[in-house]
RODO-2510 file (C-alpha; in nm, 4 decimals, decimal comma):
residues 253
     n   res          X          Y          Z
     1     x    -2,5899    -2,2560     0,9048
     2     x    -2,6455    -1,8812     0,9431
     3     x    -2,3998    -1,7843     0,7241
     4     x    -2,5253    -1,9521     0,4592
     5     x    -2,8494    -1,7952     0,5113
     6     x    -2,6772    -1,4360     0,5083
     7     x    -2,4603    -1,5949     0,2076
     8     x    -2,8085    -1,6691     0,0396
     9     x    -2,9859    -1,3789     0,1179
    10     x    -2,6516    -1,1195    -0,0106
    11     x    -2,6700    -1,3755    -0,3673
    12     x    -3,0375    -1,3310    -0,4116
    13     x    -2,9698    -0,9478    -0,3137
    14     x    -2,7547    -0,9043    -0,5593
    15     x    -2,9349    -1,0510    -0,8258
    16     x    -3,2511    -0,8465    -0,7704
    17     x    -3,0986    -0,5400    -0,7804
    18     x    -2,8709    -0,6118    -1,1140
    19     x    -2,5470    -0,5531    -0,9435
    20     x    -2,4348    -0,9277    -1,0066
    21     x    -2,5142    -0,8524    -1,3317
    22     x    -2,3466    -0,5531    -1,3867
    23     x    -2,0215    -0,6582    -1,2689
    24     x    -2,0711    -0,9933    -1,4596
    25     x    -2,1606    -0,8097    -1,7920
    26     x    -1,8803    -0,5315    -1,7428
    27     x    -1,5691    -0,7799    -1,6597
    28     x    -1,7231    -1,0067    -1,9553
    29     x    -1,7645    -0,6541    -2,2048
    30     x    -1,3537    -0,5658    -2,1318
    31     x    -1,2693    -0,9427    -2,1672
    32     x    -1,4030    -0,9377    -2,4806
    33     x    -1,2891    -0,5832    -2,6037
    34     x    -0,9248    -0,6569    -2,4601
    35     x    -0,8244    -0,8636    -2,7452
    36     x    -1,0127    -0,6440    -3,0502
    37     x    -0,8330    -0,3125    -2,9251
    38     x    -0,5106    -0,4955    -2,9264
    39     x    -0,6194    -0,5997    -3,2600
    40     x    -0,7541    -0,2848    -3,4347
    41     x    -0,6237    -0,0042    -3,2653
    42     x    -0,3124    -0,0084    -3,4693
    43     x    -0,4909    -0,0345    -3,8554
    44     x    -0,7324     0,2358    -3,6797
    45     x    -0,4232     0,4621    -3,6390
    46     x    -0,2295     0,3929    -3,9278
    47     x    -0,5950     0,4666    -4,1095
    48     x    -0,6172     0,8394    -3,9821
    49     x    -0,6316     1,0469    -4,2491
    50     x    -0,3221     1,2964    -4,3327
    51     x    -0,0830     1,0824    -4,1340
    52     x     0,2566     1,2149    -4,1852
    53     x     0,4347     0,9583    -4,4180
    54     x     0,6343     0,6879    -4,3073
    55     x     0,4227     0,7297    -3,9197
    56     x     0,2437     0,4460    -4,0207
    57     x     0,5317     0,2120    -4,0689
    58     x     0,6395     0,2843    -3,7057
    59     x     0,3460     0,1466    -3,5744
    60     x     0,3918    -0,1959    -3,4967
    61     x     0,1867    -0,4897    -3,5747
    62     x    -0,0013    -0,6363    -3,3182
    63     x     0,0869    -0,9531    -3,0784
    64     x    -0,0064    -1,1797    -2,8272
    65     x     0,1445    -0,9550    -2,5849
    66     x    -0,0426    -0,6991    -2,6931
    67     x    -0,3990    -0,8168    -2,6331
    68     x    -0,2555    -0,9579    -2,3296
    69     x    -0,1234    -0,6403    -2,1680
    70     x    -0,4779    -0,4875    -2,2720
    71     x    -0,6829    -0,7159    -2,0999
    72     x    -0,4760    -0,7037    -1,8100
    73     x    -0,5171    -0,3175    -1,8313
    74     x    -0,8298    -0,3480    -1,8660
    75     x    -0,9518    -0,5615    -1,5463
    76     x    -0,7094    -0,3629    -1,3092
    77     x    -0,8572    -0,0221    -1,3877
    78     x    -1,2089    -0,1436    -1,3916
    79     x    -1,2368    -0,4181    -1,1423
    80     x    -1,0667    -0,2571    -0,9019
    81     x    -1,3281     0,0271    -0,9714
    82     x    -1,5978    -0,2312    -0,9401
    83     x    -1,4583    -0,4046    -0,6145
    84     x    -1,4998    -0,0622    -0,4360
    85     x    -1,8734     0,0208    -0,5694
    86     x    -1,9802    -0,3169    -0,4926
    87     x    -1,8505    -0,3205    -0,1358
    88     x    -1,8688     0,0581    -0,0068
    89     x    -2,2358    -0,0352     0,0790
    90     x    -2,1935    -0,3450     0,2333
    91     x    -2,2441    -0,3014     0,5848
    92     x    -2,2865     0,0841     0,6248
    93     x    -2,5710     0,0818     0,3556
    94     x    -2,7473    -0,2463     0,6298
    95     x    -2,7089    -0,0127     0,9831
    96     x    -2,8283     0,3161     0,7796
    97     x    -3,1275     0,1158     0,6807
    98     x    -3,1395    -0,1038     1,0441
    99     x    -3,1711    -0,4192     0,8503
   100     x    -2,8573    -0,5020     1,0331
   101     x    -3,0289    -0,4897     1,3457
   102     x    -3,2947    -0,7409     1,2216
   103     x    -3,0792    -0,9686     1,1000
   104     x    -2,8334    -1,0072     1,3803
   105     x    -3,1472    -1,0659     1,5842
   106     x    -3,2298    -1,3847     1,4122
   107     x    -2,9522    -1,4621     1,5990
   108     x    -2,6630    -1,4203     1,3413
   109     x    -2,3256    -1,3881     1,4621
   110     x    -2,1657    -1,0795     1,3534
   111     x    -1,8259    -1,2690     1,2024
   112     x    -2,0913    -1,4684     1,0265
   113     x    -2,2602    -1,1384     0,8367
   114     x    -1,9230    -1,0137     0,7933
   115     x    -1,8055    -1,3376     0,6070
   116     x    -2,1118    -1,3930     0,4449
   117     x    -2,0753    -1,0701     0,3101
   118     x    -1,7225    -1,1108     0,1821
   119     x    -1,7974    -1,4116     0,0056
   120     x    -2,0375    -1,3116    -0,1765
   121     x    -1,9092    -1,0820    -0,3173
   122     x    -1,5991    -1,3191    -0,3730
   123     x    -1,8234    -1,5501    -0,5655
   124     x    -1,9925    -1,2767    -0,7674
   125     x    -1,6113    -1,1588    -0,8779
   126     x    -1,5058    -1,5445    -0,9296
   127     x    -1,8168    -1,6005    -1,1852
   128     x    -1,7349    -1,2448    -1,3362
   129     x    -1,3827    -1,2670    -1,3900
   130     x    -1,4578    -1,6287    -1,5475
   131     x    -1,6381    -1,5055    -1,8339
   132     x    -1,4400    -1,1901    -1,9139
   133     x    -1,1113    -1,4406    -1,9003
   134     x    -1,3305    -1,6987    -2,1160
   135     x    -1,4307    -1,3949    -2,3968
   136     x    -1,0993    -1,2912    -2,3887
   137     x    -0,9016    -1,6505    -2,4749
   138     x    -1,1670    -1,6972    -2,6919
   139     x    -1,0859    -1,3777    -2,9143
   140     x    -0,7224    -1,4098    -2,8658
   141     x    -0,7455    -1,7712    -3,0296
   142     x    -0,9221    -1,6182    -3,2833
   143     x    -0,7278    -1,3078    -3,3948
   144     x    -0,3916    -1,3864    -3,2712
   145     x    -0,2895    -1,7614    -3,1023
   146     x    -0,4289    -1,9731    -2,8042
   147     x    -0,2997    -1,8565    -2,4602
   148     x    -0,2059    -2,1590    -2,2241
   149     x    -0,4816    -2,2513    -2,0218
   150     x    -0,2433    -2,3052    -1,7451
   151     x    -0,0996    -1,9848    -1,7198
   152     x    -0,4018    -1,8153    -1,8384
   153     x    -0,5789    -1,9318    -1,5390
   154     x    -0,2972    -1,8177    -1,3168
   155     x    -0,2988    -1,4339    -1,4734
   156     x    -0,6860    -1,4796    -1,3227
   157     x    -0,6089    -1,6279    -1,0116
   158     x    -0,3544    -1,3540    -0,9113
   159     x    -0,5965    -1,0910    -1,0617
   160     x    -0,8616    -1,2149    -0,8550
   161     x    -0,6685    -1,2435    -0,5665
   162     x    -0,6053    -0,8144    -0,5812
   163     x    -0,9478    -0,7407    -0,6795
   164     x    -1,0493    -0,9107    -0,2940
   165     x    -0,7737    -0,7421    -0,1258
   166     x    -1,0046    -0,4078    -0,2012
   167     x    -1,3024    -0,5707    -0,1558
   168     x    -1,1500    -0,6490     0,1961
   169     x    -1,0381    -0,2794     0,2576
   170     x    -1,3959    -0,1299     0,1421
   171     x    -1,5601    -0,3791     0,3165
   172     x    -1,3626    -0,2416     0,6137
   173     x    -1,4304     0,1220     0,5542
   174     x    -1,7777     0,0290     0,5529
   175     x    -1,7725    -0,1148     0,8235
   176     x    -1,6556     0,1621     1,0175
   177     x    -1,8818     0,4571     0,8551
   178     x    -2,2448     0,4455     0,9740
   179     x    -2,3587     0,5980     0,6531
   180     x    -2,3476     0,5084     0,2447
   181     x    -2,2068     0,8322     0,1658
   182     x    -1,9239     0,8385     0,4761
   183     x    -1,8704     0,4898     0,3990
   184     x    -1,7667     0,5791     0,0095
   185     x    -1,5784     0,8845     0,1192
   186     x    -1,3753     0,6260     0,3275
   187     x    -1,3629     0,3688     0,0565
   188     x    -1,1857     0,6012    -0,2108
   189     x    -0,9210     0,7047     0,0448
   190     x    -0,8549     0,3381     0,1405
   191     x    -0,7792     0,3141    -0,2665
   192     x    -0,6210     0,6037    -0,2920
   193     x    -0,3934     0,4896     0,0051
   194     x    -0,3478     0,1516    -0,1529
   195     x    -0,2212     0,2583    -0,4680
   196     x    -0,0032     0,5427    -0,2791
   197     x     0,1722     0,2879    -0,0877
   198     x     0,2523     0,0867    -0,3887
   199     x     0,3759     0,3221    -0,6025
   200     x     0,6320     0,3583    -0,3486
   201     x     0,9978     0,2568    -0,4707
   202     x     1,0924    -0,0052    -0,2153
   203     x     0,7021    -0,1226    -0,1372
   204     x     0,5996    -0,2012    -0,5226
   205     x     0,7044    -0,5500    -0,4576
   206     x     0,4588    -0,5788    -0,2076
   207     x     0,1492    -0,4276    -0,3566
   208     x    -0,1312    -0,5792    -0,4823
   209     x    -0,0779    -0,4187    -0,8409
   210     x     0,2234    -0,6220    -0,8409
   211     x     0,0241    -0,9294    -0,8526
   212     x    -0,1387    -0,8091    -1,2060
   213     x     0,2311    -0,8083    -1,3592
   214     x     0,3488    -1,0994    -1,2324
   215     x     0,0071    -1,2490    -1,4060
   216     x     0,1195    -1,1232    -1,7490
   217     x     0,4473    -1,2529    -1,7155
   218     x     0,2887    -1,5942    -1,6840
   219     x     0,0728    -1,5881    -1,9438
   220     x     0,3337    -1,4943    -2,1653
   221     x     0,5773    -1,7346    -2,0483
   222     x     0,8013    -1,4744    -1,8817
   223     x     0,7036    -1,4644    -1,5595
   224     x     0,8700    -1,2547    -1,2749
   225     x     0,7700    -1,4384    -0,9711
   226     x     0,6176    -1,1558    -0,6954
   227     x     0,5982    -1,4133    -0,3835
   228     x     0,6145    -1,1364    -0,0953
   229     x     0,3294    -0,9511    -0,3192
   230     x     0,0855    -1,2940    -0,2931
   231     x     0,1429    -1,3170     0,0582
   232     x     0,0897    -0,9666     0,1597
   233     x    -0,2076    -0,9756    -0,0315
   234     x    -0,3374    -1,2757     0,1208
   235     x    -0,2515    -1,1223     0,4837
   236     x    -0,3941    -0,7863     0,3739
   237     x    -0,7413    -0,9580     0,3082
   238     x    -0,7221    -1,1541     0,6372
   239     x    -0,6359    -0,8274     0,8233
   240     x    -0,8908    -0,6126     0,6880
   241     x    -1,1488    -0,8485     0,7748
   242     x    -1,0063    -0,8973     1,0999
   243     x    -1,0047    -0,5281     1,1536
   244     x    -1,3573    -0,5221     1,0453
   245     x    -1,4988    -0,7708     1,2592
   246     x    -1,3474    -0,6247     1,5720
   247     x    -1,4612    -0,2975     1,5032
   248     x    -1,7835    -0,4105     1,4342
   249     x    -1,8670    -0,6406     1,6998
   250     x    -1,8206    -0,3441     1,9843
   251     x    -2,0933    -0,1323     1,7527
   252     x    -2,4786    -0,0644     1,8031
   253     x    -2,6572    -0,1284     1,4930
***
C-alpha cells in the first residue's frame, strides 16, 4: 500500500510542477514533426535558391522510410535526453531537501520509494511516448501510407524499453550522489558510458541503441531481430535498480 502512496504522491508531483507535461508535450511535438520533416525537407532543399542545376534531381522523393527513420531519430536523441533530466533528481534532489527522511518515516520501505519512483516515471514515459507514436501514424497516414499498427506498436515498445534502461541508470546515479548537481554530473557520465560501450564493435548488439533499429526494421517490415539487445536491456534495468536499492538502503537520509 505504501508504494502506491509514494506512486501517488511522485504522479501528483509531477503534474504540479509541469514536468509530466513537458515530457508529454515534447515526445508528442517530435511525433508530430517526424513525419512533416520527412515530408518537406526535401521540396525545402530542392527550393533553395541558386541551386546548382541538376542538384535538385538528386534529391530523392520522400518515403515511408523516411518519416520513419525521422521519428525514430527523433525520440532516441530527445527521450533519451528527457529520461536523464527527469530522473537525475529523483532521489538526490529528496535527501538534499530531507523529504526523504520524512517519508521513509511514515514507515515506507526504501525498495518501495525506489520502485515507486521508477514507475512513475515509467508511466509518465508510457503516456508520452503514446501520443508522440499516435501524432506520428496519424501524419504518416496522411502524407505518405498507414504504418501497421502491429509493428508500429512494437518500434514503441522496444523504444520504450531503452528510454527505462536510462531512467534505471540515472535513477542509480542519483541514488548514489547526495546532491542535484553531483547527482547530474553522475547522470551524464552514466550516458556518456552507455553510449561508449555501445558504440563498441563487438558490444553494439547488446546496447540499448540497438533496440531503436531493430524497431525500424519492424515497422518497415524488415526487421533484424536484436534478441541479446532486449534481454540485456531488460537485465540492465533490473540491475541498476538493484544496485540502487542496495546502495541506498545502507544510507542516512
Amino acid at each position: 500500500m505504501n508504494f502506491f502512496v509514494v506512486l501517488r504522491k511522485e504522479l501528483t508531483e509531477q503534474w504540479w510542477t509541469k514536468r509530466l507535461l513537458i515530457v508529454a508535450a515534447a515526445l508528442a511535438a517530435f511525433g508530430l514533426a517526424s513525419p512533416l520533416l520527412a515530408k518537406f525537407t526535401p521540396e525545402l532543399l530542392k527550393s533553395v535558391p541558386d541551386l546548382p542545376a541538376g542538384l535538385a534531381d538528386l534529391i530523392p522523393a520522400p518515403t515511408l522510410a523516411d518519416a520513419v527513420a525521422q521519428y525514430v531519430k527523433n525520440m532516441s536523441q530527445f527521450g533519451i535526453l528527457l529520461a536523464a533530466l527527469m530522473s537525475m533528481g529523483a532521489v538526490a534532489q529528496e535527501k538534499e531537501r530531507g523529504t526523504a527522511a520524512m517519508i521513509l518515516a511514515r514507515p515506507v520501505a526504501r525498495l518501495e520509494f525506489l520502485l515507486a519512483k521508477f514507475a512513475a516515471l515509467a508511466l509518465t514515459f508510457t503516456a508520452s511516448l503514446a501520443l508522440g507514436a499516435l501524432g506520428c501514424w496519424y501524419y504518416t497516414l496522411l502524407l505518405f501510407e498507414p504504418l501497421a499498427w502491429g509493428p508500429f506498436l512494437a518500434l514503441n515498445g522496444l523504444m520504450l524499453v531503452a528510454f527505462l534502461v536510462y531512467v534505471a541508470v540515472t535513477l542509480l546515479c542519483s541514488t548514489l550522489a547526495r546532491t542535484q548537481a553531483a547527482a547530474a554530473g553522475l547522470a551524464f557520465a552514466g550516458l556518456l558510458l552507455v553510449a561508449g560501450v555501445g558504440s563498441l564493435p563487438r558490444l553494439e548488439e547488446y546496447s540499448p541503441g540497438r533496440l531503436f533499429t531493430w524497431g525500424a526494421g519492424l515497422a518497415l517490415g524488415n526487421a533484424d531481430p536484436a534478441w541479446p539487445a532486449l534481454w540485456v536491456s531488460l537485465g540492465s534495468i533490473f540491475a541498476a535498480l538493484a544496485a540502487a536499492w542496495l546502495v541506498f538502503r545502507r544510507q542516512e537520509v
